[in-house]
N, C-alpha and C positions, 0 to 999 in steps of 0.2 A: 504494500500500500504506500503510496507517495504522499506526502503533507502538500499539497500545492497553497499559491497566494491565495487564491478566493478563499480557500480549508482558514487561514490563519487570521484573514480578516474575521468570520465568523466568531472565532475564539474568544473567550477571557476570562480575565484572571477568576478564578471560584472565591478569591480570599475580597478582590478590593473592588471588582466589575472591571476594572481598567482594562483596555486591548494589548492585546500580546504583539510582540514581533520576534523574530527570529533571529537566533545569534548566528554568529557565524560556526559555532559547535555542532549545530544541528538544537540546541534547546531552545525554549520559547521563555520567553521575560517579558514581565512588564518594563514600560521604558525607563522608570528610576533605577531596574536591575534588582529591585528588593523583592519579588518574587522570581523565582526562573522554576521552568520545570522539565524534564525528560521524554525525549521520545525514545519508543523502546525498538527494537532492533526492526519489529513487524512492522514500524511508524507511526504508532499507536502512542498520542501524547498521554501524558501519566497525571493527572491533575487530582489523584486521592494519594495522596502521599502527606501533606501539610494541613490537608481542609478535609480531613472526613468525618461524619458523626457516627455515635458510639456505635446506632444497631446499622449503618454503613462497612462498617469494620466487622463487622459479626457476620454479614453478609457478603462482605467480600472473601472471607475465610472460609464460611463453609460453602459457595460455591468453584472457588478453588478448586476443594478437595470433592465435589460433585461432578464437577465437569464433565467426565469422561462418560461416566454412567449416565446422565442427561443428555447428553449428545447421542451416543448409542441410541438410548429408547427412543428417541424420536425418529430416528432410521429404521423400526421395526414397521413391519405393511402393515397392520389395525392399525397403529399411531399414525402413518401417513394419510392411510383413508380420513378416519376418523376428524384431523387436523384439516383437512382438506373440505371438509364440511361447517366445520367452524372457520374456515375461511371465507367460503362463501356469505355467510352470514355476516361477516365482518363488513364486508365488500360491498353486501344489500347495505350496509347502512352510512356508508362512505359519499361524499357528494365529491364524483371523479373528476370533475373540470373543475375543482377547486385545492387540488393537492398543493401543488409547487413545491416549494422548497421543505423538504420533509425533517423532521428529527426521529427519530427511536428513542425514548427513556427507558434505561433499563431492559436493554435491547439485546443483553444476553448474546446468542450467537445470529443475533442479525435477524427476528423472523418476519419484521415488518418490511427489513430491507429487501428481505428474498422475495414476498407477495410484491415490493411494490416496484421494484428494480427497472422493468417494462411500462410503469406504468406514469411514469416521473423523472427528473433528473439525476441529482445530486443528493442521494441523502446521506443524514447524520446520525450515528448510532452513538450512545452514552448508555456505558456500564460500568460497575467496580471490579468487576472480574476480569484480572489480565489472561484470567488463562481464554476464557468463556469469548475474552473479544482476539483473543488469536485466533479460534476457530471461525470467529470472524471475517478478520482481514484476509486472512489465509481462503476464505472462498467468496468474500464477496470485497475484495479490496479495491477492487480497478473501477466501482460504481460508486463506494462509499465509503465517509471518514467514520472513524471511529474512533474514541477517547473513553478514558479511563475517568470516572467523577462520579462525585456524590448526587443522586438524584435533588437531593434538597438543595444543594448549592451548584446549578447544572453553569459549566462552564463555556456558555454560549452567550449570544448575543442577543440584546433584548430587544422584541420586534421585528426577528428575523426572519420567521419562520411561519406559511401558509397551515403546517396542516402538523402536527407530533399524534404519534401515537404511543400507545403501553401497552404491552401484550404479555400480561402475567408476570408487574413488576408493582403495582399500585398493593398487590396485597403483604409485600414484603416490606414497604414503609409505614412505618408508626406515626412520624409526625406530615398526615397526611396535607395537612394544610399548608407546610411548607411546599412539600411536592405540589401541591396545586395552584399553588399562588409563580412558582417557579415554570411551570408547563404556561400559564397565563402572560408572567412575564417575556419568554421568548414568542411568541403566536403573533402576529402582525393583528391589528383590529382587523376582525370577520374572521378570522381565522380559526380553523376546527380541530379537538380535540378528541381520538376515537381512543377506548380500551377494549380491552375483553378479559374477563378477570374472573377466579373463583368467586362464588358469590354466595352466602350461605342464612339470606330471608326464610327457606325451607327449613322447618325444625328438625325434620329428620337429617338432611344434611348438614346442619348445625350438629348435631350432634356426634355424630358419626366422624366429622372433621374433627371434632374435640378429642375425639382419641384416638386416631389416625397420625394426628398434629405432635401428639406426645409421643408416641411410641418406634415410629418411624427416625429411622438414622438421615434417614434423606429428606428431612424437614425440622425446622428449628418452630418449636410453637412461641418463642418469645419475639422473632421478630417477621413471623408471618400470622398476618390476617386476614382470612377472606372477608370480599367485601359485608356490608349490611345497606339495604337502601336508606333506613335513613342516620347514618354515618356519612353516608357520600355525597348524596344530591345536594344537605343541606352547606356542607364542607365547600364542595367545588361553586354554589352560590354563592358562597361568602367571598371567594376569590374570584368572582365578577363575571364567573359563566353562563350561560342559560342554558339549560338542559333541555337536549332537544329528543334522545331516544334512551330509553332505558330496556333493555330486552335478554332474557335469559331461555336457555339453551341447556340440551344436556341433561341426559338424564341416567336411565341405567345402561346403557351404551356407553357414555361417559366414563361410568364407574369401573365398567370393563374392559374398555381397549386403550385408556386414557391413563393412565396411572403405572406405567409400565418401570419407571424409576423409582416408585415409592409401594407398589408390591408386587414382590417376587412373582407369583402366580401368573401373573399378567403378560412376563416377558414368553414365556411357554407358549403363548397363542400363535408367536408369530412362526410356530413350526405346524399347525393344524393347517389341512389342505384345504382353499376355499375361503382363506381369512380373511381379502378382501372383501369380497363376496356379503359376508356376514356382517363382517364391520359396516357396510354401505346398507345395510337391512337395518342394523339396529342404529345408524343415523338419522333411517324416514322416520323408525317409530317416536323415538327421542323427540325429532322436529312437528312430530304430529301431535305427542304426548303435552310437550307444553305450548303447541299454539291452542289449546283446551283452554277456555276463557277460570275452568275451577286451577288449571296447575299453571296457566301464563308466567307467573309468579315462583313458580317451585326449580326453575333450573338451576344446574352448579357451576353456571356460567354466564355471564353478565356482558352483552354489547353494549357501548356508551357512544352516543356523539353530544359534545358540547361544544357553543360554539363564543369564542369573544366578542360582545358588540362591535359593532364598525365604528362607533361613535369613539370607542373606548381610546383614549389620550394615549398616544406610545411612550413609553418610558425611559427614560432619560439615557 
């Protein structure tokens, strides 16, 4: 992956906002020189080294040491079906002559990058995971920058950006109003904000995550939370959005072909003959189950678009 000029103008500092430039080391400074930071060998600027918060740190460590095994499950055939349908849905709820200039928060190995690549320019992926943004750069480098940073203190420019999404990174941050008011901060006035996230309104899956959450080696329950609707909506209005779709997905199809890094049983499916097949069957029921006006409401998975007024003043 290359750091080009346009990549550098976008940037800045996470500690003071100030814009960065490039030394002649290859490292990035603000212009008094009193922060600098590293690009790593992949070209991946390193911007959680001096600025990261506690459960950032918590999260950067234990996906680290997950990487591999997350990476994997998602390369199993039910998880690609499966993911391929929660794609769609994402996509139903995207307004496409309005992307432009895209970011990823929490963009892990690039997934919004991979759906949107075709579909867009330039985009920007922000994760804390060095390992998670090598598998990154390393397949999708030559379309998109990618940086190392704290979601709460996102090291981008304010107003830069038509359209960011989160794709199963909102339920990993605790101080969600930071991340929301920081998603708000970079977005150009009119500009759209999609997720798709665990979500857990249904009691049964409320409950069932509660000890799922705990027992599981491949999940930290102190600094993952699936969402709640009203934890969120009223959050992300506080930080000046207007919520425009709220829609959940996912059901016992989900529980099945979807969980393939967090219980063992799951990864065995992808040797059954016909797995596609099934995974695509127990996608219609799923998508049938909760357009049911009684379980609308019951998925374990939540599409979001909100959008920033156009009126809204760009920030300094």
């Amino acid at each position: 992956m290359r750091l080009e000029e346009r990549d550098v103008a976008l940037l800045r500092c996470p500690a003071t906002g100030q814009p960065l430039q490039r030394l002649p080391d290859g490292r990035l400074a603000t212009g008094d020189r009193r922060h600098t930071y590293d690009v790593s060998a992949h070209g991946i600027p390193l911007f959680a080294v001096g600025a990261l918060s506690n459960d950032a740190a918590t999260q950067q460590r234990h996906y680290d040491r997950i990487a591999a095994l997350y990476v994997e499950s998602l390369g199993y055939p039910h998880t690609i079906e499966y993911s391929a349908y929660l794609d769609r849905v994402l996509m139903d709820a995207v307004v496409p002559s309005r992307l432009g200039l895209v970011a990823e928060i929490c963009c892990g190995r690039g997934e919004a990058c991979r759906l949107l690549q075709d579909k867009t320019g330039r985009l920007v992926g922000v994760d804390i995971s060095a390992k998670m943004l090598e598998q990154a750069a390393h397949d999708l480098g030559d379309r998109c920058l990618f940086l190392q940073g704290d979601a709460t203190r996102i090291p981008l420019a304010s107003a830069a950006f038509d359209s960011v999404f989160i794709l199963g990174g909102i339920h990993h941050v605790n101080q969600r109003s930071a991340l929301f008011a920081e998603v708000f901060r970079i977005l150009k006035p009119g500009g759209y904000f999609y997720w798709r996230e665990p979500v857990s309104d249904f009691f049964l899956w409320r409950w069932i995550r509660a000890v799922i959450y705990r027992i599981s080696p491949q999940l930290d329950s102190q600094t993952e939370r699936p969402l709640l609707w009203e934890e969120t909506v009223p959050v992300l209005e506080q930080a000046g959005f207007t919520v425009e779709v709220w829609k959940t997905v996912g059901f016992l199809g989900f529980c099945l072909f979807m969980n393939a890094d967090v219980l063992i049983f799951n990864r065995l499916f992808r040797f059954l003959p016909g797995i596609r097949r099934l995974t695509r069957l127990f996608c219609a029921i799923d998508d049938a189950t909760t357009r049911t006006s009684a379980l609308e409401r019951s998925g374990l998975i939540v599409v979001g678009r909100a959008r920033k007024p156009p009126a809204a003043e760009k920030a300094a």
